[in-house]
C-alpha positions in Angstrom: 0.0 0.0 0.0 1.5 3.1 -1.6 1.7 5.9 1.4 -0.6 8.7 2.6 0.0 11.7 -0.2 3.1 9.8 -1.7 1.5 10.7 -5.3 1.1 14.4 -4.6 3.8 16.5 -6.3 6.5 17.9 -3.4 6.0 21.5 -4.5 1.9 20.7 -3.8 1.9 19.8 -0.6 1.6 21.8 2.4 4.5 23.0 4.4 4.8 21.9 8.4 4.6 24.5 10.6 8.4 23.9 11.3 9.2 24.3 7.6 7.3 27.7 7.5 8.4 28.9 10.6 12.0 28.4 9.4 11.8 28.8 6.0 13.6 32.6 6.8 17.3 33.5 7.5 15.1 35.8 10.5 14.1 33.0 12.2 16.9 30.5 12.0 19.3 33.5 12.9 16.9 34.2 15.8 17.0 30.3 17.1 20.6 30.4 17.0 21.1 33.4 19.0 18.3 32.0 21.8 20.0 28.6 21.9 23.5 30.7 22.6 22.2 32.5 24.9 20.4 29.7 26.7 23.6 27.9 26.7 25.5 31.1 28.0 23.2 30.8 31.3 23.0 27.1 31.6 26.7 27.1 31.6 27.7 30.3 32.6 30.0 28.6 35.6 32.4 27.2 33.2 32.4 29.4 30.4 32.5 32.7 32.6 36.5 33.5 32.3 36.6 34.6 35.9 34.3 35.6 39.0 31.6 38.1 38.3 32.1 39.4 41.6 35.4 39.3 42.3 37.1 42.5 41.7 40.2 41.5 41.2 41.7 43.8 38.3 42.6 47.3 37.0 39.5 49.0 37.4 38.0 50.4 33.9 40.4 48.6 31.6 39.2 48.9 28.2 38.8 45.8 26.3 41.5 43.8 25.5 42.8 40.2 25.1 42.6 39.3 29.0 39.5 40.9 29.4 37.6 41.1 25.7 34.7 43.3 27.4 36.9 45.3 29.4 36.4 46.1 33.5 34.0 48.0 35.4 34.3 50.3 38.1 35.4 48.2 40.5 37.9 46.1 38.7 35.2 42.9 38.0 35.3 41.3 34.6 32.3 42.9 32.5 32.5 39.9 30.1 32.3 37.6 33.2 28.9 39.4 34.5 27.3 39.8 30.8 27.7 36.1 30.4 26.6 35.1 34.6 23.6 38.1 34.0 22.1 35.8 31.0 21.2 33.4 33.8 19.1 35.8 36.1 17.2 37.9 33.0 16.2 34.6 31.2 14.9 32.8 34.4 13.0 36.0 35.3 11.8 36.1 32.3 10.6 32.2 31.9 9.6 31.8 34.8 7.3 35.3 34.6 5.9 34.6 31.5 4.8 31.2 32.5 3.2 32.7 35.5 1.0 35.5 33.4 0.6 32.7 31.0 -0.9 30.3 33.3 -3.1 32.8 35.1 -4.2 34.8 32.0 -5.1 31.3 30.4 -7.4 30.6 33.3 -9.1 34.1 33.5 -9.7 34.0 29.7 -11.2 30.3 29.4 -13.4 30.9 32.4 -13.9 34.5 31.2 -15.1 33.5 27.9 -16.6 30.3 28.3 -19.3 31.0 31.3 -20.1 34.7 30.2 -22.2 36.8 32.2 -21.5 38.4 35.4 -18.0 36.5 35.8 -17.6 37.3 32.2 -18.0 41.5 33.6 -16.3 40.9 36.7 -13.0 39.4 35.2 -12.7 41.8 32.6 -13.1 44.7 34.9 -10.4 43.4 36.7 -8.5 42.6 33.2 -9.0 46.5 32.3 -7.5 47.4 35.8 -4.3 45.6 35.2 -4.1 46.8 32.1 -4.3 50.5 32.8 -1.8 50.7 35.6 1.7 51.5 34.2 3.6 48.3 35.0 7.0 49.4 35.8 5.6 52.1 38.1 3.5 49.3 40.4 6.6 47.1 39.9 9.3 49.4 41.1 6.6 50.2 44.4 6.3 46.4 45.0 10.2 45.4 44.5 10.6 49.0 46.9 8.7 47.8 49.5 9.3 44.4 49.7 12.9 44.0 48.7 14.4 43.1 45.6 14.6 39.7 45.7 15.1 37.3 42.3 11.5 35.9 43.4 9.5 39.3 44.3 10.7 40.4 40.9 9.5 37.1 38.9 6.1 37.2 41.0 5.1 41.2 40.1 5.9 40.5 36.5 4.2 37.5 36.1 0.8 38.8 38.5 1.4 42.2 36.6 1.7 40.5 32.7 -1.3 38.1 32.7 -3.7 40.6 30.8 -3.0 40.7 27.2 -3.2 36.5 27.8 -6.6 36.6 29.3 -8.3 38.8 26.8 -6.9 37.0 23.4 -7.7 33.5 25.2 -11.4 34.6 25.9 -11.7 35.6 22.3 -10.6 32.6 21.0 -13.0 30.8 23.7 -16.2 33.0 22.6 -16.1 32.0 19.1 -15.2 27.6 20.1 -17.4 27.5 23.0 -20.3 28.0 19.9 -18.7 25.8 17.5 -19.8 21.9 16.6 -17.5 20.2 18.2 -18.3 21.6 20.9 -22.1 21.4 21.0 -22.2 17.3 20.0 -19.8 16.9 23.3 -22.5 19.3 25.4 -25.2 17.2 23.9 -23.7 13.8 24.5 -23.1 15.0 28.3 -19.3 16.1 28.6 -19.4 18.4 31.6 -17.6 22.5 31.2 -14.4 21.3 32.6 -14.2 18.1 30.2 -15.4 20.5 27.4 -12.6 23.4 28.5 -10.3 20.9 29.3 -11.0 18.3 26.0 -12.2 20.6 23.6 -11.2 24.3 24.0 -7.8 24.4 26.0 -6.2 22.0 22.7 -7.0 24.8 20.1 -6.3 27.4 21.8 -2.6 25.8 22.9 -1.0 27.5 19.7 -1.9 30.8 20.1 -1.2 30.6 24.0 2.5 29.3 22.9 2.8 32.3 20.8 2.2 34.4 23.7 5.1 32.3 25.9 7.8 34.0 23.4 5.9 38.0 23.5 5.9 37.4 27.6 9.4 36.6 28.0 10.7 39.1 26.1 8.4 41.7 27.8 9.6 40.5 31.0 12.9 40.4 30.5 12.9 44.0 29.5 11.2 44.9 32.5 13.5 43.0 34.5 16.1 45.5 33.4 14.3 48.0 33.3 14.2 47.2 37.4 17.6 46.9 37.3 18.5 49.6 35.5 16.9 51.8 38.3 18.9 49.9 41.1 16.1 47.6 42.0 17.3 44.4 41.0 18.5 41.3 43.8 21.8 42.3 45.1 22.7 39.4 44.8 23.1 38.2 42.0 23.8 39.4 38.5 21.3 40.7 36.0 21.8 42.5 32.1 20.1 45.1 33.9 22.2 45.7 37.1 25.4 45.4 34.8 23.7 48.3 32.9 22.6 50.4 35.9 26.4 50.2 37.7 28.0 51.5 34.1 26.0 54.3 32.9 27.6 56.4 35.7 30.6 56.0 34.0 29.7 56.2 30.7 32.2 58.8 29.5 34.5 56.8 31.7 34.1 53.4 30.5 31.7 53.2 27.7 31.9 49.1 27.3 30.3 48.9 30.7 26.8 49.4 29.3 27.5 48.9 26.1 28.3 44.9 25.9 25.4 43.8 28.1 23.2 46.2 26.2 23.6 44.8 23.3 23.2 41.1 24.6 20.0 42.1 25.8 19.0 43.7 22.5 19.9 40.9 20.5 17.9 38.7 22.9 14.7 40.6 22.7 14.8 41.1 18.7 15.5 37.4 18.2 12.7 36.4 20.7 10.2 38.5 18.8 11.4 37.6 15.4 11.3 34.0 16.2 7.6 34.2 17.7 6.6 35.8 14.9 7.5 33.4 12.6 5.8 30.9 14.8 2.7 32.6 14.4 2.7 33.3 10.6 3.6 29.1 10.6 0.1 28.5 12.8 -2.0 30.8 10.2 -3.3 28.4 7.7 -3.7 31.1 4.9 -0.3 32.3 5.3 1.2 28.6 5.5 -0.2 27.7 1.8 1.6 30.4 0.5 
């Protein structure tokens, strides 16, 4: 027995979502500066060249052969910290999306499915959140209750859940009505088998879509946190590395500079790549 679609012409058939999604030089440029930077914090302990806080050297050496990012203020390696503060902004930002991800997934299922007065309730609540400047109830919260790796992760995640909740509840409104649907109501599934069977499968793409747009927002808050002196002591961050230099900026320009740019190329590639995922899970734009 010939195959499933082993007679249809190679340039007929319809692309995988992988073969769309990294059909461009964007996106597989993007993967391979997220995989390297993943790898930078997984193994930042053996790949660091020296102590991110030790300062043991000249104070603002340029870069040079010993150092290839140069020193900071305090004689510490600033290639040593970029590579160690890859670690801190990724899990902050991972571990925040999946928060807002898992509690705007929740809000917008139960949000869209059940309607009526929880429908108005949660969406008030949605609008709230979505009016009050983040950063400015963030830097209160990490203010008052200490900068800690975890306080940060928890206010970006219970401050980033929003745009989740009201693109899942869409996406709910127009399933809950559709056939599928209606046969399992009418041959007795209960809501949470239908939400849990029915809904929460199709609307699994778009919610992985979102994972990528919520890290990337959260890890630019996290600097933005840091970058005002608010990040955990601690340990070392993209943004803290960026806060201690630009005081010396006309001083020691590749301070800021070098971790600046990680982070930039971190947030482009995260955006590029997730929207190349989405044009892949558009069935119009796939059959081009």
């Amino acid at each position: 027995m010939s195959r499933l679609g082993a007679g249809v012409p190679r340039e007929k058939r319809t692309p995988s979502i992988l073969g769309v999604a990294f059909r461009t030089w964007s996106a597989k440029t993007s993967l391979a500066i997220i995989l390297a930077m993943v790898t930078l914090a997984v193994g930042a302990d053996w790949i660091a060249p020296h102590d991110p806080m030790k300062a043991a050297f000249t104070p603002f050496l340029p870069p040079c052969r010993e150092h290839p990012f140069g020193t900071d203020d305090l004689g510490r390696d600033v290639l040593s910290r970029t590579i160690h503060g890859s670690r801190v902004s990724l899990l902050v930002g991972v571990m925040s999306a999946i928060m807002a991800i898992v509690i705007g997934t929740i809000i917008g299922l139960a949000s869209g499915y059940f309607g009526g007065p929880l429908d108005h309730v949660l969406m008030r609540v949605t609008d709230t959140f979505q009016v009050i400047p983040r950063i400015v109830l963030a830097t209160v919260f990490v203010a008052f209750f200490g900068p800690s790796i975890w306080n940060i992760i928890f206010v970006i995640g219970i401050l980033s859940w929003p745009r989740t909740a009201r693109t899942v509840r869409s996406l709910t409104l127009s399933l809950k009505e559709s056939l599928f649907v209606e046969a399992a109501r009418a041959m007795g599934a209960g809501d949470l088998a239908i939400i849990a069977r029915h809904i929460l499968p199709n609307v699994a793409p778009v919610i992985s879509v979102l994972i990528g747009y919520e890290t990337a927002i959260a890890i630019l808050l996290e600097a933005g946190l840091g970058f005002l002196g608010l990040s955990d002591p601690t340990m070392v961050s993209w943004g803290k590395v960026i806060y201690d230099g630009q005081r010396y900026f006309l001083r020691g320009w590749w301070i800021p500079i070098f971790p600046g740019l990680f982070l930039s190329a971190l947030i482009v590639s995260l955006n590029a790549l997730t929207d190349s995922i989405s044009t892949a899970l558009n069935p119009k734009l796939r059959l081009r």
